[in-house]
C-alpha angles and dihedrals in degrees: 000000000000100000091054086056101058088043086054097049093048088051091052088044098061093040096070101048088047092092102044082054091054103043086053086055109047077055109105125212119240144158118230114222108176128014114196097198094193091050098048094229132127119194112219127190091214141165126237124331101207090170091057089041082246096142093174138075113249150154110247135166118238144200116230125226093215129020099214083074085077098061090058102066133024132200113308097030121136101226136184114226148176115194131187143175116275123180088334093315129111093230124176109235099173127036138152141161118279117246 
């Protein structure tokens, strides 16, 4: 019985981490290389977008889902992002510097 406890416990353990691991996965590297604060846009030199069906690398320009994003990065800087559809734009909605 003891040893089903502590199985239990590792299970529930990585499970919980499980989604902290993916999100950081589904995230896609980029570079951004122009920010257009009144527009709310970033450009970003990026690789694929599978979850946009976007299998090859590109430079597009985004929306982004909340200004403030801009003010986190500036041109040259090597950023994490997810990016979706909203309301028929491809939007970032997640982005961070890369490490």
């Amino acid at each position: 019985m003891h040893s089903t406890t502590f199985v239990v416990a590792s299970v529930l353990a990585l499970t919980a981490a499980a989604p902290v691991a993916l999100a950081q996965g589904d995230m896609t590297d980029g570079q951004v290389t122009k920010i257009d604060q009144s527009a709310g846009k970033i450009t970003i030199k990026h690789g694929p977008l599978k979850k946009l069906d976007m299998e090859g690398g590109m430079t597009m320009v985004f929306r982004v889902q909340d200004p403030a994003m801009l003010k986190q990065v500036k041109v040259g800087d090597k950023v994490k992002f997810d990016a979706d559809r909203v309301n028929g734009a491809i939007t970032v909605t997640k982005m961070q510097k890369a490490k």
